[in-house]
C-alpha positions as CSV (number, residue, x, y, z in Angstrom):
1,X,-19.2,-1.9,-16.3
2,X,-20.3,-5.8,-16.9
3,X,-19.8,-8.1,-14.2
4,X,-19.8,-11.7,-14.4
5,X,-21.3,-14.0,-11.8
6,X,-19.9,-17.3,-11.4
7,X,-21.4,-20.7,-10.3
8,X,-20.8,-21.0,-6.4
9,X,-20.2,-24.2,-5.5
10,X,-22.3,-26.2,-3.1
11,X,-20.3,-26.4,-0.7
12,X,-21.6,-24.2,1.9
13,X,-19.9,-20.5,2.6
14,X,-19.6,-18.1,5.0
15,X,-22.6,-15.6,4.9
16,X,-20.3,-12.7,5.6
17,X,-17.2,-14.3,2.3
18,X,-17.1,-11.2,-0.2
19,X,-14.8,-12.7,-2.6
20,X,-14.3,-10.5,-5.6
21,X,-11.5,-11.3,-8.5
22,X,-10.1,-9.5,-11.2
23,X,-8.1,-10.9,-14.2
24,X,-5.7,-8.4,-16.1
25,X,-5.6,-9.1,-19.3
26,X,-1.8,-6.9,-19.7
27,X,0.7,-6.2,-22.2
28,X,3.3,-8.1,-20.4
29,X,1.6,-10.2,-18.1
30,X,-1.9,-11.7,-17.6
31,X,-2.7,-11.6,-13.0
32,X,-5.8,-13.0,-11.4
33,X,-5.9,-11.7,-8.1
34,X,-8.8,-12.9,-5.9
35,X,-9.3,-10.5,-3.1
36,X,-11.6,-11.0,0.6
37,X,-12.7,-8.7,3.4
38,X,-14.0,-5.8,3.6
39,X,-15.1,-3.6,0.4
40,X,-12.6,-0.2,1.5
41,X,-9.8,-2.1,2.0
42,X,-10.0,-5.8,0.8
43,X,-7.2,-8.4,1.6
44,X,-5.7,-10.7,-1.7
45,X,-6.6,-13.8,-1.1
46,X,-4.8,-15.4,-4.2
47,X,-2.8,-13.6,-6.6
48,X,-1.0,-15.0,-9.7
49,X,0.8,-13.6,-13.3
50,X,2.0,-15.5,-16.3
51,X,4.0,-13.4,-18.3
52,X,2.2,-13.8,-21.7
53,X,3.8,-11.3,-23.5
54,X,1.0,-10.3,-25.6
55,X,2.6,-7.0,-26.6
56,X,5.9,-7.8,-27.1
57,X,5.1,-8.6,-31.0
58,X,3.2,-5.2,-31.6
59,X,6.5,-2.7,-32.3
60,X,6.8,-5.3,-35.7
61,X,3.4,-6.5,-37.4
62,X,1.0,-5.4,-35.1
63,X,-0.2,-8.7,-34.4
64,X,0.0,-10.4,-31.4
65,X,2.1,-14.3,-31.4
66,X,0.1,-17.3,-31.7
67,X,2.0,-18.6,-28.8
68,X,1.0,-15.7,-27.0
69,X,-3.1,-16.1,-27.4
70,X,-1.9,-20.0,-26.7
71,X,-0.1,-19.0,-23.6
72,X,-2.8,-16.7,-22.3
73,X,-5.5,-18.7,-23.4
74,X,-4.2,-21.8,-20.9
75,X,-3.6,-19.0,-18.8
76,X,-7.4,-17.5,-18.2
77,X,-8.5,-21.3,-18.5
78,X,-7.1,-21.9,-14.9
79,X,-7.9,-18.7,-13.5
80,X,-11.5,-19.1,-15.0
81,X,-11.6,-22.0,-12.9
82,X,-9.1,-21.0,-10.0
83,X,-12.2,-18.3,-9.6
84,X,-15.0,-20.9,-9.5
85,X,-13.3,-22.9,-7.0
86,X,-12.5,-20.3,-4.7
87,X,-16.1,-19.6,-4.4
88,X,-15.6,-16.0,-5.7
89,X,-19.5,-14.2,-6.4
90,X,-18.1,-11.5,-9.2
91,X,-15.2,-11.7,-11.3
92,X,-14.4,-9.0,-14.0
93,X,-11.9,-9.9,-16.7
94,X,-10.4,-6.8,-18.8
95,X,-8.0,-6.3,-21.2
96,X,-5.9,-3.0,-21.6
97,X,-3.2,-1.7,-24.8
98,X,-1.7,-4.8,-25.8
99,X,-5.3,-6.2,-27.2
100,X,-6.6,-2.7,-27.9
101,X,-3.7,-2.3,-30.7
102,X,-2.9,-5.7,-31.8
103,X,-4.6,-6.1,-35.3
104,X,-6.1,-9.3,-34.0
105,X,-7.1,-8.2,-31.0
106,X,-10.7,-8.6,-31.8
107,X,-9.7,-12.6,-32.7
108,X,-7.9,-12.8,-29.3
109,X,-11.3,-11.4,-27.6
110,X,-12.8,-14.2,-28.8
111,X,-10.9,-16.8,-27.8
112,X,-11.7,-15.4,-24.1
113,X,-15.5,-15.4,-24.8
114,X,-15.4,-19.2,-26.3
115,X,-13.7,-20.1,-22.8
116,X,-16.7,-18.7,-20.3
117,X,-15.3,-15.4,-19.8
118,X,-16.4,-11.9,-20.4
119,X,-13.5,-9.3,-21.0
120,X,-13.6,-5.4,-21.2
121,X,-11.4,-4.2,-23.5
122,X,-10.8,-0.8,-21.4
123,X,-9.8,2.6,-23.3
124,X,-6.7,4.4,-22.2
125,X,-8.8,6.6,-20.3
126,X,-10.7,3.6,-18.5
127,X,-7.0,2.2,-18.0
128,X,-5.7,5.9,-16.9
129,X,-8.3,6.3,-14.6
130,X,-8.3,2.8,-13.3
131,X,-4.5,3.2,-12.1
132,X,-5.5,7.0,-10.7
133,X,-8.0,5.2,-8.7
134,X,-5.1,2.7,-7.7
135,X,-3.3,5.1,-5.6
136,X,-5.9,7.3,-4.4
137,X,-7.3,3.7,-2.6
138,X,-4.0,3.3,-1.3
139,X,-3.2,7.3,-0.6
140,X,-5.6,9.2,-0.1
141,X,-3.4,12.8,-0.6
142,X,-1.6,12.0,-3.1
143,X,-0.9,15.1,-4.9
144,X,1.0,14.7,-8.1
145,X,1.4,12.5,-11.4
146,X,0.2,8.8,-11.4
147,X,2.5,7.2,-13.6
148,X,1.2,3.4,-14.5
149,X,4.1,1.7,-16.9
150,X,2.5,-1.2,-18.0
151,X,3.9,-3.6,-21.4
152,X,1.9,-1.5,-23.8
153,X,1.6,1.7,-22.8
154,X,2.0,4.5,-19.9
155,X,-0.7,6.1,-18.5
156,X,-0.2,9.6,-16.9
157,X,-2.9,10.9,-14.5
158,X,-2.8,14.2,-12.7
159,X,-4.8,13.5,-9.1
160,X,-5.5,16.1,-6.2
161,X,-7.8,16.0,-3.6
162,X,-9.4,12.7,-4.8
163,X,-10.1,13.7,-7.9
164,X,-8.5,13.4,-11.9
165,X,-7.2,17.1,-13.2
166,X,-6.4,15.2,-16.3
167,X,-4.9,11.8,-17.7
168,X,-3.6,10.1,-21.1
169,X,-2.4,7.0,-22.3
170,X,0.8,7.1,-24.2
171,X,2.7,4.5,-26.3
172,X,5.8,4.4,-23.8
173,X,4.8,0.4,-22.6
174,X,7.9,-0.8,-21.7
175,X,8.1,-3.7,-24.7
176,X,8.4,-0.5,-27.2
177,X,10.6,1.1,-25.4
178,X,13.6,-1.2,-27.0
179,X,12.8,-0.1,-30.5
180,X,12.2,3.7,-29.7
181,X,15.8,3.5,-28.3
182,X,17.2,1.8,-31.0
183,X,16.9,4.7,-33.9
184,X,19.5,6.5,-31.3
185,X,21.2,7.7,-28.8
186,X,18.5,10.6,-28.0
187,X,15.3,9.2,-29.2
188,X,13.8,8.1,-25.9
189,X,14.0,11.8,-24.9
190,X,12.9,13.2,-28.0
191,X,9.9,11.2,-28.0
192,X,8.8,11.6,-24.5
193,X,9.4,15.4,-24.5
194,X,7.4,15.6,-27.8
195,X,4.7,13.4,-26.6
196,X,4.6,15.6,-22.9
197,X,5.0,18.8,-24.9
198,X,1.4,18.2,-26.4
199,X,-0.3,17.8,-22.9
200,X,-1.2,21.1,-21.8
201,X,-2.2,20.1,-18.7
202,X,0.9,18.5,-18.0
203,X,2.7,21.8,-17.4
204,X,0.4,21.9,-14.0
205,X,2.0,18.9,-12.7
206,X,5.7,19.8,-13.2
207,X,7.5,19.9,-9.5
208,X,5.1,17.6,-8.0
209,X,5.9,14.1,-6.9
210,X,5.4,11.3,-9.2
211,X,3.4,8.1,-8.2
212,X,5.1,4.8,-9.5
213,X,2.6,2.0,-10.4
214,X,3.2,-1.1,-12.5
215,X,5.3,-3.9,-12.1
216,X,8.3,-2.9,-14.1
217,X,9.3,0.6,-12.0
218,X,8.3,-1.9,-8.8
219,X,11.2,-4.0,-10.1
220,X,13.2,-0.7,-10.5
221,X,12.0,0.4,-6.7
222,X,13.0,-2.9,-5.5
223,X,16.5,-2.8,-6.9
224,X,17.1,0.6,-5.2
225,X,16.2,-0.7,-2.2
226,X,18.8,-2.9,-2.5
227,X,21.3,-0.7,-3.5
228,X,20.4,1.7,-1.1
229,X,20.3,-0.9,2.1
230,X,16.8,0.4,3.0
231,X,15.7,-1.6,6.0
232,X,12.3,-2.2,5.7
233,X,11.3,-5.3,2.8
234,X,8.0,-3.6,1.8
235,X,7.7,-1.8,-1.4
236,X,4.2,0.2,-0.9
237,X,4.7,4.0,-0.1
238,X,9.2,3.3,-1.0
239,X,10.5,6.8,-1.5
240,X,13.0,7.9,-3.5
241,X,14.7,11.2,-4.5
242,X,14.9,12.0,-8.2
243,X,18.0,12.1,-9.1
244,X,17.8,8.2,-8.3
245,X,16.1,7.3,-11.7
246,X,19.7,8.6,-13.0
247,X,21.1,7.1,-10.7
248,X,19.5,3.6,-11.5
249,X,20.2,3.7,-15.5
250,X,23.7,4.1,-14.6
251,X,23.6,1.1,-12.0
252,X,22.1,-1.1,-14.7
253,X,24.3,-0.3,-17.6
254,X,27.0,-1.8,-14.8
255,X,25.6,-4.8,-13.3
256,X,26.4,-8.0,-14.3
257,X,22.9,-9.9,-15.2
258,X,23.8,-12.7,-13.1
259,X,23.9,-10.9,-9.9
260,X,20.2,-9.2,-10.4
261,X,19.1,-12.8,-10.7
262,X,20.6,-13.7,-7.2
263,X,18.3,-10.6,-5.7
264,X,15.9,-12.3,-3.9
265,X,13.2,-9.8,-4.5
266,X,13.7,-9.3,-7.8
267,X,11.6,-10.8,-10.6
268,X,13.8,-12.2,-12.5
269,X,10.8,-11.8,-15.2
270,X,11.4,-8.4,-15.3
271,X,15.0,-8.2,-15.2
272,X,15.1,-8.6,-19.2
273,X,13.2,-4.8,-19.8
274,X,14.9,-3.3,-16.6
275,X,16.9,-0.9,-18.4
276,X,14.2,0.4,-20.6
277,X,12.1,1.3,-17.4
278,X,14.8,3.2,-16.0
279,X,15.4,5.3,-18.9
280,X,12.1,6.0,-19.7
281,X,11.5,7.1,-15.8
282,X,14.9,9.2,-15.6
283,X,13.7,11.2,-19.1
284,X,10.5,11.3,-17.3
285,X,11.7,13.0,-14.2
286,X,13.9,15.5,-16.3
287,X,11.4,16.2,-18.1
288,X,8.8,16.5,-15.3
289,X,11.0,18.3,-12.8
290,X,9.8,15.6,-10.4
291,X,10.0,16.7,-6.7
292,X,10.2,12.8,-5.4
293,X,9.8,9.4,-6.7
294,X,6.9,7.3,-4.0
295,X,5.9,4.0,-5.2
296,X,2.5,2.6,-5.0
297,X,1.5,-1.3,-4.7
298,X,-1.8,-0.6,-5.7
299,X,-2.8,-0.1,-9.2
300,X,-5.3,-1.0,-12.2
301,X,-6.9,-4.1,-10.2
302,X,-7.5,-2.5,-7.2
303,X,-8.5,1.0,-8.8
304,X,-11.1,-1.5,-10.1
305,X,-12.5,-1.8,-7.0
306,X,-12.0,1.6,-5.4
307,X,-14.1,3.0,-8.4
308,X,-16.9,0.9,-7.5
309,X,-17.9,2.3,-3.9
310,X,-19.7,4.8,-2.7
311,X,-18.3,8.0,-1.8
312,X,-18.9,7.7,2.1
313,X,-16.4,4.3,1.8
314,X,-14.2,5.9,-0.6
315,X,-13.3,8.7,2.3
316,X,-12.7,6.1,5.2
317,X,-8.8,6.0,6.1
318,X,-7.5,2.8,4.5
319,X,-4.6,2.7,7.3
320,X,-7.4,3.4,10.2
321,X,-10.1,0.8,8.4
322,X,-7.7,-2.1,8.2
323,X,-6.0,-1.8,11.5
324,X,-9.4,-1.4,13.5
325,X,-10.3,-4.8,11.3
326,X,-7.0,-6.6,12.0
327,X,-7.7,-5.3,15.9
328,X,-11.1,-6.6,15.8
329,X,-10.1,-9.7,14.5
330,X,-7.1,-10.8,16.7
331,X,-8.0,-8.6,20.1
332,X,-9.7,-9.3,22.8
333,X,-12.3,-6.6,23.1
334,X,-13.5,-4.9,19.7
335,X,-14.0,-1.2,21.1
336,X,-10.7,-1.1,22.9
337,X,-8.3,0.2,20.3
338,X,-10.5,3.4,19.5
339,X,-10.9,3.9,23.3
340,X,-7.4,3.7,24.2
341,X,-6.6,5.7,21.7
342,X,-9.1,8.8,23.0
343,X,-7.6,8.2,26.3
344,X,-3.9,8.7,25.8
345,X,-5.0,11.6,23.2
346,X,-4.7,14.4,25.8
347,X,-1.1,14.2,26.6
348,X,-0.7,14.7,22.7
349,X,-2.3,17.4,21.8
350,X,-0.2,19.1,20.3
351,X,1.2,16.7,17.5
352,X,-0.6,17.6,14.1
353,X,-3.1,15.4,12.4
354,X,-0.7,13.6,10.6
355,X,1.0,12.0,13.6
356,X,-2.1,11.9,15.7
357,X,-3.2,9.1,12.8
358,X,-0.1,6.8,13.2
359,X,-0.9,6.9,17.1
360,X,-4.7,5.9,16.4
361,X,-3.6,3.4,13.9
362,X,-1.2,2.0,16.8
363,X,-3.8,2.2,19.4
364,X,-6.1,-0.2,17.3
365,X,-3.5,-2.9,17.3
366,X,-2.5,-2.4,20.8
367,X,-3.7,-5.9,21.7
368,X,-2.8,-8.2,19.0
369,X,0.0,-9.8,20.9
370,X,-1.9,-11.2,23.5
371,X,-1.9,-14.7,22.1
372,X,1.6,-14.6,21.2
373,X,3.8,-16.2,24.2
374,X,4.6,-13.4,26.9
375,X,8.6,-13.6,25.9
376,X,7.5,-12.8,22.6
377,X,4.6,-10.3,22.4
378,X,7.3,-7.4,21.5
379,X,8.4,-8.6,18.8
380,X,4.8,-10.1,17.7
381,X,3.6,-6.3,17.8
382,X,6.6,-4.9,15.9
383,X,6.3,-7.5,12.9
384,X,2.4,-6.9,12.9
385,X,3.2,-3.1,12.5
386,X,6.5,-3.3,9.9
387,X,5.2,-5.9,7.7
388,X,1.7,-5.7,8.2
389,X,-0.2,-5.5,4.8
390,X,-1.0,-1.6,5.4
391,X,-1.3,0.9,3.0
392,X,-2.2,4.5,3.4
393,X,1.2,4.9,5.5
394,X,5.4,5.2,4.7
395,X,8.0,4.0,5.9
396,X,8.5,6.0,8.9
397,X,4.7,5.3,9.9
398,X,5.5,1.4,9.8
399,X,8.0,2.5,12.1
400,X,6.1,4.7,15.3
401,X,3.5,2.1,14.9
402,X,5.8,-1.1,15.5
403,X,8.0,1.4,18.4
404,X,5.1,1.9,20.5
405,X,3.7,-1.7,19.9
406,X,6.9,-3.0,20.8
407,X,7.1,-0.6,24.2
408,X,3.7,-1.2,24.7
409,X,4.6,-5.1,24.9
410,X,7.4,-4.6,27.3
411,X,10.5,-4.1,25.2
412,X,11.6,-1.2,27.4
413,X,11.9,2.5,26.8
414,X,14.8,3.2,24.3
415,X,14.2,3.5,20.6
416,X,14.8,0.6,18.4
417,X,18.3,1.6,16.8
418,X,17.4,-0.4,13.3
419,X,14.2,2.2,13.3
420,X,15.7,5.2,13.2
421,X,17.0,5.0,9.6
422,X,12.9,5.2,8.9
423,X,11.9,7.6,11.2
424,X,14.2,9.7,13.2
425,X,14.9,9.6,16.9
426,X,13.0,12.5,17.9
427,X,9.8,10.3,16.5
428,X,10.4,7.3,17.6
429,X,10.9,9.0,21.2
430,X,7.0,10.0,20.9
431,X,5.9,7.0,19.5
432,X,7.8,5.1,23.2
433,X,5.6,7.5,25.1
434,X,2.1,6.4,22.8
435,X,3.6,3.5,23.9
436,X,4.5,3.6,27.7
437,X,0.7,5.2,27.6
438,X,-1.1,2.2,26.0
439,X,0.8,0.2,28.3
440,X,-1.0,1.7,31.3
441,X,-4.6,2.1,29.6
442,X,-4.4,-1.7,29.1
443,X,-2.9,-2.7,32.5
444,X,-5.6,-0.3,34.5
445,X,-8.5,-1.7,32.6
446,X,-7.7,-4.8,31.6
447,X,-9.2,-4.4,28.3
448,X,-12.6,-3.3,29.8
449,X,-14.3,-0.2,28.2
450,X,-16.0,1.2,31.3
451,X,-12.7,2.3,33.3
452,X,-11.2,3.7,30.3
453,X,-14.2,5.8,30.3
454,X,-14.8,6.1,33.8
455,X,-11.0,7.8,33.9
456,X,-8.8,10.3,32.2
457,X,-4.9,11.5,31.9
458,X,-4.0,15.1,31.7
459,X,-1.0,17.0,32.0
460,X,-1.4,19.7,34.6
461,X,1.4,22.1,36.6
462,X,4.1,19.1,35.7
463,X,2.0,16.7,37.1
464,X,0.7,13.4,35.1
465,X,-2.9,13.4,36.9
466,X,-4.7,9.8,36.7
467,X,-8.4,10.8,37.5
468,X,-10.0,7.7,38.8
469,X,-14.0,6.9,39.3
470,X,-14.4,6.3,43.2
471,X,-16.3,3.2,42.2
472,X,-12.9,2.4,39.8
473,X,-10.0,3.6,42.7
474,X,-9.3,-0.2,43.5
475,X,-7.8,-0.8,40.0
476,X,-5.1,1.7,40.7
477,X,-3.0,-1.1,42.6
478,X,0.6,-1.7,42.3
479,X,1.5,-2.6,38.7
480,X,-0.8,0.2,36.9
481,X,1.3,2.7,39.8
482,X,4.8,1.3,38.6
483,X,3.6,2.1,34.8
484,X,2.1,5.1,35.7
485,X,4.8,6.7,37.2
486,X,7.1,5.3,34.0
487,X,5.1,7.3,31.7
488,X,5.4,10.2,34.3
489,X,9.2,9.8,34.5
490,X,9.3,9.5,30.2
491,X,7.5,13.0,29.6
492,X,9.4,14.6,32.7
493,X,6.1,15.2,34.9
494,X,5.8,13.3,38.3
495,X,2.9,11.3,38.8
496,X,-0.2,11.7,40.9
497,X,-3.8,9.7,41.3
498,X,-6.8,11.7,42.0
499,X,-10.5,10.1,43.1
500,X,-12.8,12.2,41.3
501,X,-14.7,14.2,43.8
502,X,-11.8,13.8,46.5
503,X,-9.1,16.8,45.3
């Protein structure tokens, strides 16, 4: 694994900046990507494609287009560049099916080389593993078939309990898929079940879910959306049943062109091979049996990454690492959100791991609304939770954490109607209590660590007991009563304050 270090330039940098980039060299498209922040879970900085097409030439002479190489070669130029002037310290360049195949791949290596780069022309079990370790970065237990559909080819890893069961790289890239589907009507599913049929360890991953990474079945996740009216705009973690892959090649073979263009979150650079993605995923699922479609955002580039850690970062929670960061960062007091969080945790005992997770993750973002202006701190906390750049949580996560945000900022005790498509009622009704909860941690402390540890809630004989330091009693004044006994009132229990050491 080479990596090349770049010139910094002289302007002076942050000592804590750990900017790392990666450009991929694809089939389709060439993407640098400069990401920032912490090494489990880091933020993209910068992230741009040109859609090169180096593989689009392959199915004929096995050569790749001069204006291809020309086209990627202005491309890496700039991001060669781009990389230098971001002040990134390690850049890795590789190159995946597209230049492994191509005839003059070799030539095209080159090129890259003359212009200051170093690329790694990755096998297809480099690529394979790469995309495992994609989704495994972005969640943790998945249990199933990665599925990365790249231009060139489509790699199919089996992962389980953070580890590879088996992987290959097929020639199913969705620029080939136009010419296996042209000798006839049945060739696409010929050829897939022949190529699957050959995979002996295949036959253990039938029934499980599959993992969708690559931009093509994005494109195809983003058009169900659409069609579906799913209410939340973020594509990481999308789920949809099976019978939806069906469901989309017949869509497609419908749609006027014209109107996919006018989707707003659809690249229209991807509109052109949209059909060939669906039918290669509905043959897939058939011949799969796939239990449930779950798209991941995170792939080859940031696999890249993930590989590279130690195993102690690899097991942090990506979903508990970034929200304690983003908490850090925009809270007043950096311990609060794990404290708050062990002081609510007794009146929840009873929800399973799972759940208790969501709750901690909300709990470390309980104070990022302070800046916001007081009429607006609800809605500040509900956007930071539905649209922050999480991964390691669905749809319905997104949605307890931005209810209990938002009832933690004031916006009353009912559940947010356009939430319950995401998560049910009966959730969203626990996350308001999380919520009416870190609503009277904060106002009894103040943000202070020493009364939330000074103190404790409990449930006991239908009572919500508040046990209070005798050094602490004078914080339990009118406002942190009024919440109290809201919270009380919300689980059913009356409410009581006890000075420890007073009965």
């Amino acid at each position: 694994m080479s990596t090349a270090r770049l010139p910094i330039p002289t302007a002076a940098l942050p000592n804590d900046r750990n900017r790392r980039a990666i450009i991929d060299i694809g089939s389709n498209s060439i993407r640098l990507v400069v990401f920032d922040g912490p090494e489990r879970l880091p933020a993209v900085l910068f992230n741009e494609k040109v859609m090169a097409g180096l593989g689009r030439t392959l199915s004929g002479d096995g050569l790749i287009s001069e204006s291809s190489i020309k086209t990627s070669i202005r491309a890496l130029q700039r991001f060669r560049q781009l990389a230098i002037e971001m002040g990134v310290s390690s850049l890795r360049t590789v190159a995946t099916a597209a230049v492994r195949d191509a005839k003059n791949g070799p030539d095209l290596i080159a090129k890259i080389r003359a212009i200051g780069l170093e690329p790694e022309l990755l096998s297809g079990k480099q690529e394979a593993e790469a995309a495992g370790y994609g989704v495994l970065s972005a969640i943790p237990d998945a249990d199933g078939l990665v599925g990365d559909l790249g231009g060139g080819s489509l790699e199919l890893i089996r992962v389980r309990n953070g580890k590879f069961l088996g992987s290959i790289s097929l020639p199913l890239g969705v620029l080939r898929i136009a010419a296996i589907r042209g000798k006839g009507k049945l060739a696409l599913r010929q050829t897939v079940a022949k190529m699957l049929k050959k995979q002996d360890w295949l036959k253990q991953a039938k029934g499980l879910p599959l993992y969708m990474v690559g931009g093509s079945w994005r494109a195809l996740a983003r058009l169900d959306m659409h069609l579906s009216d799913y209410p939340l705009p973020i594509i990481h973690h999308y789920r949809m049943a099976p019978e939806r892959a069906a469901h989309l090649v017949r869509s497609l073979a419908k749609v006027d062109r014209k109107k996919l263009q006018a989707l707003p979150t659809l690249s229209t650079s991807r509109i052109p091979t949209l059909n060939d993605a669906a039918a290669l995923l509905s043959n897939l699922v058939r011949e799969l049996q796939t239990s449930e479609l779950i798209v991941s955002a995170s792939g080859l580039r940031e696999g890249l990454l993930y590989e590279m850690l130690d195993g102690e970062r690899r097991r942090e929670d990506p979903l508990i690492a970034a929200t304690r960061e983003e908490g850090v960062r925009q809270g007043r007091f950096p311990e609060h959100g794990d404290l708050l969080d062990r002081w609510i945790a007794p009146l929840f005992q009873t929800e399973p791991p799972v759940v208790a997770r969501i709750r901690h993750a909300a709990c470390l973002l309980a104070d990022v609304g302070w800046r916001a202006n007081p009429e607006f701190r609800a809605e500040r906390g509900l956007e930071m939770a539905l649209h922050g750049n999480w991964v390691g949580v669905d749809g319905a996560g997104r949605a307890m954490m931005g209810q209990a945000l938002a009832t933690s900022f004031g916006a009353g005790v009912a559940p947010l109607g356009y939430l319950i498509p995401l998560a049910g009622e009966t959730a969203l009704r626990g996350a308001v209590h999380w919520g009416l909860a870190m609503r009277l941690g904060q106002r009894f402390s103040g943000g202070i660590a020493e009364p939330l540890l000074a103190s404790r809630l409990s449930r006991e004989a239908g009572l919500l007991l508040m046990t209070i330091d005798p050094a602490d009693a004078m914080l339990y004044g009118e406002a942190v009563e009024r919440r109290h006994k809201q919270l009380a009132s919300a689980l059913g229990l009356t409410h009581r304050m006890v000075v420890k050491g007073k009965g």
